[in-house]
C-alpha positions as CSV (number, residue, x, y, z in Angstrom):
1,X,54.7,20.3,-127.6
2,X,58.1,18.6,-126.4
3,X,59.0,22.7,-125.4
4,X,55.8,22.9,-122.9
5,X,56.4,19.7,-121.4
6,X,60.1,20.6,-120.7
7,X,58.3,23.4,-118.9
8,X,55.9,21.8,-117.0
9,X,58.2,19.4,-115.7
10,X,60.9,22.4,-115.0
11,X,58.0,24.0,-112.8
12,X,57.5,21.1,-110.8
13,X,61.1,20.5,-109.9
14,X,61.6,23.8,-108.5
15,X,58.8,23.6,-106.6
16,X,59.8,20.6,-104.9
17,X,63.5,22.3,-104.4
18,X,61.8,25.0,-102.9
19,X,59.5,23.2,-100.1
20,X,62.0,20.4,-98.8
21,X,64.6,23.1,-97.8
22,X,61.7,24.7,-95.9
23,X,60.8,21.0,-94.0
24,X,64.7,20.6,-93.4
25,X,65.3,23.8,-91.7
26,X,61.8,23.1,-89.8
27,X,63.4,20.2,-88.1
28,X,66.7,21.8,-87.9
29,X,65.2,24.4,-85.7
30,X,63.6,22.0,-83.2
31,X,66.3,19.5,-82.8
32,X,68.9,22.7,-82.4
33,X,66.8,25.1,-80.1
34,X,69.2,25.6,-77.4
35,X,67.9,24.3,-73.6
36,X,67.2,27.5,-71.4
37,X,66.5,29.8,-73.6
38,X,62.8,30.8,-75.6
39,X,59.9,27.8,-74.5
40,X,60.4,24.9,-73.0
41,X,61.1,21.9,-74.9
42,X,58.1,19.5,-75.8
43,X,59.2,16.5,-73.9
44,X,59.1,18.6,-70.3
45,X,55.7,19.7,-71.0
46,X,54.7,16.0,-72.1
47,X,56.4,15.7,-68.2
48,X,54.3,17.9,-66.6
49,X,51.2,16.9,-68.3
50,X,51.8,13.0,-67.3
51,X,52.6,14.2,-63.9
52,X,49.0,15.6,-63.5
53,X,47.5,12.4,-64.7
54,X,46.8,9.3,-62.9
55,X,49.2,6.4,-63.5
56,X,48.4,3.7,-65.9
57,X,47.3,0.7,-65.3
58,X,49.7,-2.2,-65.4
59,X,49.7,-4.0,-69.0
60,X,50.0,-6.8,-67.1
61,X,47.8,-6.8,-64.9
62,X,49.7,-7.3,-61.2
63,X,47.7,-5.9,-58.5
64,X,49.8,-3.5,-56.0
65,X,51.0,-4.6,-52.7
66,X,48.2,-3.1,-50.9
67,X,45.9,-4.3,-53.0
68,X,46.7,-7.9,-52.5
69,X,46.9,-7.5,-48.8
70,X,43.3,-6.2,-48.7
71,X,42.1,-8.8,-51.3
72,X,43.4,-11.9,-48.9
73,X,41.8,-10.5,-45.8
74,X,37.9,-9.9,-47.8
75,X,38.9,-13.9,-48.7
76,X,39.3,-14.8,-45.2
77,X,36.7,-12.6,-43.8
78,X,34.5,-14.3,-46.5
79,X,35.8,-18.0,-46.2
80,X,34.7,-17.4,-42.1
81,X,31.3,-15.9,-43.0
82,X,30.5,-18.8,-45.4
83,X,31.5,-21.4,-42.9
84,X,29.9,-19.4,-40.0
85,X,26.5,-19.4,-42.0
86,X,27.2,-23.0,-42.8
87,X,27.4,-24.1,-39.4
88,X,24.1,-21.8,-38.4
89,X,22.3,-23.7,-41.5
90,X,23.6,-27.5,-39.9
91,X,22.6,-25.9,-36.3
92,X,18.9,-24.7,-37.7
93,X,19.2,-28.4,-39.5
94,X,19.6,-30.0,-36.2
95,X,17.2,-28.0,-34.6
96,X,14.7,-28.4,-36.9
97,X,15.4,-32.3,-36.6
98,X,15.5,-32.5,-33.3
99,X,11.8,-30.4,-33.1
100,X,10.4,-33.1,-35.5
101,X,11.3,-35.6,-33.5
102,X,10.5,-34.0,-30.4
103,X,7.0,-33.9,-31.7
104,X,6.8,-37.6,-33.1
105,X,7.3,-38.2,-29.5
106,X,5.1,-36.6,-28.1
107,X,2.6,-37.7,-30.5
108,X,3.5,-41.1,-29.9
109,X,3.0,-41.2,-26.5
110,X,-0.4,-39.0,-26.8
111,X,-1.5,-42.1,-29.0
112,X,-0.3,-44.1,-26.5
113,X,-1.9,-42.9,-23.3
114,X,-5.1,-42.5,-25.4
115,X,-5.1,-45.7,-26.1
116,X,-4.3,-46.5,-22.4
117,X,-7.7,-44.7,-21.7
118,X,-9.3,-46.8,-23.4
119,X,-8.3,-49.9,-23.0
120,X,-8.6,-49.0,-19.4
121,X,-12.4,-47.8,-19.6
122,X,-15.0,-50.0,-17.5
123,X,-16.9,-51.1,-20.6
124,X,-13.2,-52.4,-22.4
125,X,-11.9,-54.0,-19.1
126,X,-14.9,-55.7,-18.5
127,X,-14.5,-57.9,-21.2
128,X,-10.8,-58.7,-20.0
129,X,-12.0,-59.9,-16.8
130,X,-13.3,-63.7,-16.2
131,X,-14.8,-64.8,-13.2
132,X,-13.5,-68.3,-11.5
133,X,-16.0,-70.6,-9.9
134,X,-14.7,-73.6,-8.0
135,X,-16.7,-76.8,-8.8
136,X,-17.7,-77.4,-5.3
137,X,-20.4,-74.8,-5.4
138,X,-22.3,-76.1,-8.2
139,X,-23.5,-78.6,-5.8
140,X,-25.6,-75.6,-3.6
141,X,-29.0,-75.3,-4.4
142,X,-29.2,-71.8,-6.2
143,X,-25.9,-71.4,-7.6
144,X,-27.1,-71.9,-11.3
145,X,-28.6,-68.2,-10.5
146,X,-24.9,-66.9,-10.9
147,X,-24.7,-68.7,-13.6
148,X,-27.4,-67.7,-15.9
149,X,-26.8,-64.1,-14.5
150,X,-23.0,-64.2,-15.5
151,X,-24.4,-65.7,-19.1
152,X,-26.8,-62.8,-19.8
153,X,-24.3,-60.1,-19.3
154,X,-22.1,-62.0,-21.7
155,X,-19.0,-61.7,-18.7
156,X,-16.2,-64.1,-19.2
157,X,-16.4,-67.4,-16.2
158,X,-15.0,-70.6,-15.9
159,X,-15.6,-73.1,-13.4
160,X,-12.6,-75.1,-12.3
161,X,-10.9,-75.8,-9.1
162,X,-9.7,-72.7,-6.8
163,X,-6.9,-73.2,-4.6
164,X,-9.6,-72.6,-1.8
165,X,-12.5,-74.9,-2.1
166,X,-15.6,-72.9,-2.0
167,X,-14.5,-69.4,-3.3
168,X,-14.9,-67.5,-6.2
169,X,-11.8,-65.7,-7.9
170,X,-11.5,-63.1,-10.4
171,X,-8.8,-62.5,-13.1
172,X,-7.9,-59.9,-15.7
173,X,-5.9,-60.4,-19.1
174,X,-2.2,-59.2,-18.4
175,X,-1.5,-56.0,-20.8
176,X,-0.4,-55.9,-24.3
177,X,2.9,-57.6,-25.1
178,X,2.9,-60.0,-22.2
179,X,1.0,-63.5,-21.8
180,X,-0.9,-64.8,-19.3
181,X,-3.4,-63.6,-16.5
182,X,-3.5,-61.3,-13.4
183,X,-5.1,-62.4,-10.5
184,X,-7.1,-60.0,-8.6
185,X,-6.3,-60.0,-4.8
186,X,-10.2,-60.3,-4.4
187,X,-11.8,-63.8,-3.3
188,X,-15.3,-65.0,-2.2
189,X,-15.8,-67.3,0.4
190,X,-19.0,-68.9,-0.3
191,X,-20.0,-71.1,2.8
192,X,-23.5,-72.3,4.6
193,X,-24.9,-71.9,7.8
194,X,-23.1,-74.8,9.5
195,X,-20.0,-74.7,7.7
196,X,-19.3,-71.2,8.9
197,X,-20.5,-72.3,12.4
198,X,-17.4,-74.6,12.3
199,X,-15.1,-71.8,11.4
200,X,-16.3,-69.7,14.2
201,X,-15.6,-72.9,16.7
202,X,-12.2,-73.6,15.0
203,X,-11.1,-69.5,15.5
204,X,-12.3,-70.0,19.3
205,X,-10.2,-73.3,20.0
206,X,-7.3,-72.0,18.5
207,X,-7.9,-68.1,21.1
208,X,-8.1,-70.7,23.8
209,X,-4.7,-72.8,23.0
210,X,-2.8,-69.9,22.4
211,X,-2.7,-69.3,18.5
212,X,-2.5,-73.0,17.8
213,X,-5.0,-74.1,15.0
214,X,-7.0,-77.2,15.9
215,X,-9.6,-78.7,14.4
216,X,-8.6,-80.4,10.5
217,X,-12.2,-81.0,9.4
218,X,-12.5,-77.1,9.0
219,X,-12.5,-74.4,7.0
220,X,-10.9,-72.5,8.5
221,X,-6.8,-74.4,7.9
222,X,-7.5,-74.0,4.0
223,X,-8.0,-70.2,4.8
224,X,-4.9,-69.9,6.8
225,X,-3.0,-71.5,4.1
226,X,-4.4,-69.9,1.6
227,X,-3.5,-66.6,3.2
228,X,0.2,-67.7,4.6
229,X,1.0,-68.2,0.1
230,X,0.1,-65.1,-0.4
231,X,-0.6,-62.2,2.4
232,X,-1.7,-60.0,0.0
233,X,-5.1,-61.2,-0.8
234,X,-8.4,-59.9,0.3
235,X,-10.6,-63.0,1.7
236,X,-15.0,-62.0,1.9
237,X,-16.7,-65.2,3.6
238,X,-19.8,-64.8,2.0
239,X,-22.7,-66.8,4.6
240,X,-25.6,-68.3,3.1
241,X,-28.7,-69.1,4.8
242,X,-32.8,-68.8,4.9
243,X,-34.1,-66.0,6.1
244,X,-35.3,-67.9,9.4
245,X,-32.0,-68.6,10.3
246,X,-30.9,-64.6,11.3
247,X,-31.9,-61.5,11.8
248,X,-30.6,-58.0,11.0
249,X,-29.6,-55.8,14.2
250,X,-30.7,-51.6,14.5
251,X,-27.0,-50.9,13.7
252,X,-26.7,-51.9,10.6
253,X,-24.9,-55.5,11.7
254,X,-25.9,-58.3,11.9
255,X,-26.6,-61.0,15.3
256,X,-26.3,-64.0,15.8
257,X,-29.3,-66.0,17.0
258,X,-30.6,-69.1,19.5
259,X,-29.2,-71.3,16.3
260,X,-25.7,-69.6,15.9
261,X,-25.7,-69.8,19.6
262,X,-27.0,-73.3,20.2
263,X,-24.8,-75.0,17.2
264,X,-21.2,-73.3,18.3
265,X,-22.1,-73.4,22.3
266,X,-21.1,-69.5,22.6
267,X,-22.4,-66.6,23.7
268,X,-22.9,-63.9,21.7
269,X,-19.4,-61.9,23.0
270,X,-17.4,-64.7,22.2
271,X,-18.9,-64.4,18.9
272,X,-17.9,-61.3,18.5
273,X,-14.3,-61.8,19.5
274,X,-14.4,-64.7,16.9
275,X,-15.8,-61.8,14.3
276,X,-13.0,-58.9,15.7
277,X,-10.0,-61.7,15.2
278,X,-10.9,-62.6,11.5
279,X,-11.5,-59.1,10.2
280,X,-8.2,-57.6,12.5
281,X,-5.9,-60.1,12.2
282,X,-6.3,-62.2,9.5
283,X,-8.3,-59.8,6.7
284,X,-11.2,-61.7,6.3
285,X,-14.4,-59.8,6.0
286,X,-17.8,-61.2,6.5
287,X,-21.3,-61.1,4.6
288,X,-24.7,-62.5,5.8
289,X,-26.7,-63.2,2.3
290,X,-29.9,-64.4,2.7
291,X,-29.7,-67.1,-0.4
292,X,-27.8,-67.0,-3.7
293,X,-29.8,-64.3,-5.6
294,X,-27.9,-61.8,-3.2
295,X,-24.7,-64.1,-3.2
296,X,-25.7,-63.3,-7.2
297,X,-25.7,-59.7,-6.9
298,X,-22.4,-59.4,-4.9
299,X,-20.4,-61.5,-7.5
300,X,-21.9,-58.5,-10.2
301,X,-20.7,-55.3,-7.9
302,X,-17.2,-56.8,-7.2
303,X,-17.1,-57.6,-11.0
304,X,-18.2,-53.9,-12.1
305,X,-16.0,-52.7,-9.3
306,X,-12.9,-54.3,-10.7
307,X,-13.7,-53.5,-13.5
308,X,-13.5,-49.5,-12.6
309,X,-10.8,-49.6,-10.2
310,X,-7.8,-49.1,-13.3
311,X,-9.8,-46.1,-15.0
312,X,-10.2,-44.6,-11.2
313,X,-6.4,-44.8,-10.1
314,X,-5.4,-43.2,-13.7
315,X,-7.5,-40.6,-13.4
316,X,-6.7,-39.9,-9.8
317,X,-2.8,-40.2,-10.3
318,X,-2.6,-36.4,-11.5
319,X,-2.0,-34.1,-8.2
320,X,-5.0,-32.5,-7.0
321,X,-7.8,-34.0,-9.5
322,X,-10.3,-31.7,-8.2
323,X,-9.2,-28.6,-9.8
324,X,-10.8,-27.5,-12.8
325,X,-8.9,-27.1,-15.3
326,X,-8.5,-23.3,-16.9
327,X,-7.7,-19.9,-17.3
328,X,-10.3,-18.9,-15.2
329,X,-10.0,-21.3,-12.4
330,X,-6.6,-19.9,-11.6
331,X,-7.7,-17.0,-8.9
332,X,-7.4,-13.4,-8.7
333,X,-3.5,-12.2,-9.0
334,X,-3.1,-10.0,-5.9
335,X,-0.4,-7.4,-6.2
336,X,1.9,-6.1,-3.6
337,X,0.3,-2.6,-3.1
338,X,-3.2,-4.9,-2.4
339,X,-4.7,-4.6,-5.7
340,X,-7.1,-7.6,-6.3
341,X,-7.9,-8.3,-3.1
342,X,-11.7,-7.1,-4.0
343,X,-11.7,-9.4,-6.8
344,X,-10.7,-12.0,-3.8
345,X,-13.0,-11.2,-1.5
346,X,-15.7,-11.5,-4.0
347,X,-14.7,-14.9,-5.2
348,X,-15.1,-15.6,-1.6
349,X,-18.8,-14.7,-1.3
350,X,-19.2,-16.8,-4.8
351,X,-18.3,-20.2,-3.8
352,X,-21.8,-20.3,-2.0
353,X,-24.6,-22.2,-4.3
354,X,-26.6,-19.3,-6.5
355,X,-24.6,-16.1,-5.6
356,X,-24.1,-14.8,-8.6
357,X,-21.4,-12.0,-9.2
358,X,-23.8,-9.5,-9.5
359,X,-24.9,-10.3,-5.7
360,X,-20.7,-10.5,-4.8
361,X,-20.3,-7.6,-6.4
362,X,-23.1,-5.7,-4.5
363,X,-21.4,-7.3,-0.8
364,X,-18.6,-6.3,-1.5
365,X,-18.8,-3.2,-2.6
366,X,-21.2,-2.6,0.9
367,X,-18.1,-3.9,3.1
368,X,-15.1,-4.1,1.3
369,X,-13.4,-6.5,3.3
370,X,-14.1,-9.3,5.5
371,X,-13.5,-7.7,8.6
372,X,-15.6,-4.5,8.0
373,X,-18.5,-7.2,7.6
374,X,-18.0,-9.1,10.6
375,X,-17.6,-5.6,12.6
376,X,-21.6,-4.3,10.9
377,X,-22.1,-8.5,12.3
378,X,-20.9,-7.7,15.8
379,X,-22.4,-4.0,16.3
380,X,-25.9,-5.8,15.7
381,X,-27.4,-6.8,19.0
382,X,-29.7,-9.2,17.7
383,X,-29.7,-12.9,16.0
384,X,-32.0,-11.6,13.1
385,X,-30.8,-8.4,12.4
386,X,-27.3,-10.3,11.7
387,X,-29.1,-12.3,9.4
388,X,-31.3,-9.7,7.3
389,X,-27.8,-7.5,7.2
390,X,-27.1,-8.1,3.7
391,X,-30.8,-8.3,2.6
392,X,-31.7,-4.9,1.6
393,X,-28.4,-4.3,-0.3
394,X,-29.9,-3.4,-4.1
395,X,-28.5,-5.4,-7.5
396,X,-28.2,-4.2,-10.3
397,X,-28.0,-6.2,-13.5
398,X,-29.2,-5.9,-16.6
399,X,-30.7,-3.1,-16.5
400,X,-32.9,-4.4,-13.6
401,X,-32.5,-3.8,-10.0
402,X,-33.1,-6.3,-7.2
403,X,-32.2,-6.7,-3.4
404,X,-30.4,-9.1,-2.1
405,X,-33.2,-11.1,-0.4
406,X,-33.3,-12.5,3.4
407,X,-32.4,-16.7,2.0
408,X,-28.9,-15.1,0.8
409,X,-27.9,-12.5,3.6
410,X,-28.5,-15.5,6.1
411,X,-26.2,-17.9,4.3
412,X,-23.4,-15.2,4.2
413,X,-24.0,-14.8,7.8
414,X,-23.3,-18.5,9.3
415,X,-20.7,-18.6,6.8
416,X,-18.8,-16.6,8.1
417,X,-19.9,-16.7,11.9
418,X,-20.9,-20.5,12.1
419,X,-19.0,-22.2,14.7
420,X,-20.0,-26.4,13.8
421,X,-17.7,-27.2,10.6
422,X,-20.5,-29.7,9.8
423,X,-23.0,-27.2,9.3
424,X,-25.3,-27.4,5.4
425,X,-25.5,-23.8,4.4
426,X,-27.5,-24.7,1.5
């Protein structure tokens, strides 16, 4: 037993004796293979292979030169595109801001002026208006007529003293925001027979001296004082009387009769003159009422008329009111080579009442201009050929055919050959 393990342990020494002399000489040979001669050495082909290869990344991390440069001008180039999209977002911001606004406006003063409208209609500024009767005139017979009258169309009235005795004012509630009243420039003279009569001799003593008023127990000094305040009023002597004591003239004015005449101790020219002097020089219009129903009824249309006036100058202070509005209503474009001159001349022949553009379009497709229509007009010798010219063109529309007709074809004619401006074509 102890000789087979000597053995075994014999066989395994040698075998290590004989494989580490083999390893030795193994690493003898590479470390001692001379440079130059056999194969290259393993480190120059580890060269060549690493030379074919892309380099390596830095462990560290540190970007190259060029690649910092480039990374510094993206940052700018985004730092400028950031602040230029910045400023377009504040811009649109504004923009959007100043829109809103823009429209809050305009809304606004839509409201506004809609509300101006209406304030301004007849039926809203007549209840804004109030009618001013001086106290004097409650003592004429009839004058409880404007009274009642006033009370049953619920309009606002006082009755207190006017600076001129006799007259009848009107005033309107000063707008919205402000206190106070307006006075209209309007005023009524309300005056009898006699007391006008007075007037009338007053004016004529004062054309005889020369322009110096005479005369204090008349009414005519109040007036002049009254219109020396304030030039800017409008002064209607309303003249009461009975029937008996005038008559109206063929013209439309009215005379002065044997009592006008006897009273004032004038003839009826220097009557006149009296009349010419008040309404040219001093503004003062006169009305002959025949009792205070009518003196009733003229209080009412100034009222109503006042009333209007606002609603009328806001509605007129647009240029050219008359034009309608639209699309439509804005002509025919003509071009430079002429084009839309038919639809011109057809326009033309439409403005006349019921021509419709099925009749235009029949004229002017007959004479496509003006002046080929008023040459067929002159090469016709007689009055009534002129006139039928037009009236056995044919129409067609709707399927239906129809001519022109004789009423038509002489309107076109003395509307285009008519020589009085005044003359009705319809």
């Amino acid at each position: 037993m102890s000789g087979v393990k000597a053995w075994e342990i014999s066989d395994s020494e040698d075998s290590e004796a004989e494989t580490k002399p083999d390893s030795n000489r193994d690493d003898s040979s590479q470390t001692a293979t001379p440079r130059g001669r056999g194969a290259p050495p393993s480190g120059a082909a580890c060269g060549h292979a690493s030379a074919l290869r892309p380099p390596a990344p830095d462990p560290r991390g540190t970007p190259s030169p060029a690649r910092k440069r480039r990374s510094k001008e993206e940052a700018e180039a985004d730092r400028r595109a950031a602040a230029e999209r910045k400023e377009a977002r504040e811009r649109q911001k504004e923009t959007r801001a100043q829109e809103k606004e823009e429209r809050r406006r305009e809304q606004r003063a839509r409201k506004e002026a809609a509300e101006n409208v209406r304030r301004l209609r007849p039926e809203n500024l007549l209840r804004c208006l109030q009618v001013g009767v001086d106290p004097a005139l409650l003592q004429h017979g009839g004058s409880d007529i404007l009274l009642d009258t006033l009370a049953a169309f619920e309009w606002r009235f006082t009755i207190e003293s006017q600076q001129l005795p006799h007259s009848i004012t009107w005033t309107r509630d000063s707008p919205q925001g402000t206190d106070g009243s307006v006075e209209e420039e309007q005023v009524a003279l309300v005056l009898v027979l006699n007391d006008f009569v007075d007037m009338v001799i007053s004016v004529k003593k004062m054309l005889d001296s020369g322009g110096e008023e005479t005369g204090t127990g008349s009414f005519l000094s109040p007036v002049l004082e009254y219109l020396n305040r304030d030039d800017k009023k409008l002064v209607t002597v309303l003249v009461t009387h009975s029937p008996a004591d005038y008559r109206t003239g063929a013209c439309g004015g009215y005379l002065l009769d044997e009592t006008l005449r006897s009273k004032s101790g004038m003839e009826n020219l220097e009557v006149e003159e009296v009349l010419v002097y008040l309404q040219l020089c001093k503004n003062i219009s006169l009305v002959f009422l025949d009792g205070w129903q009518e003196v009733t009824n003229h209080v009412c249309a100034v009222t109503k008329a006042l009333s209007k006036r606002p609603f009328k100058l806001l509605t007129e202070r647009a240029e050219l009111p008359f034009c309608v509005d639209g699309a439509w209503a804005g002509g025919a474009r003509v071009e430079r080579d002429g084009s839309g001159l038919i639809q011109v001349w057809s326009r033309q022949i439409q403005q006349l009442n019921r021509v419709s553009p099925a009749v235009a379009s029949t004229v002017t497709a007959a004479y496509r201009s003006p002046q080929l229509l008023m040459q067929a007009y002159q090469s016709v010798e007689s009055e009534e050929d002129r006139k039928g010219l037009l009236a056995g063109l044919l129409v067609k529309s709707g399927g239906k055919e129809r001519r022109v007709g004789p009423e038509i074809s002489a309107r076109v004619y003395h509307c285009f050959t008519a020589q009085n401006p005044q003359l009705v074509l319809d």
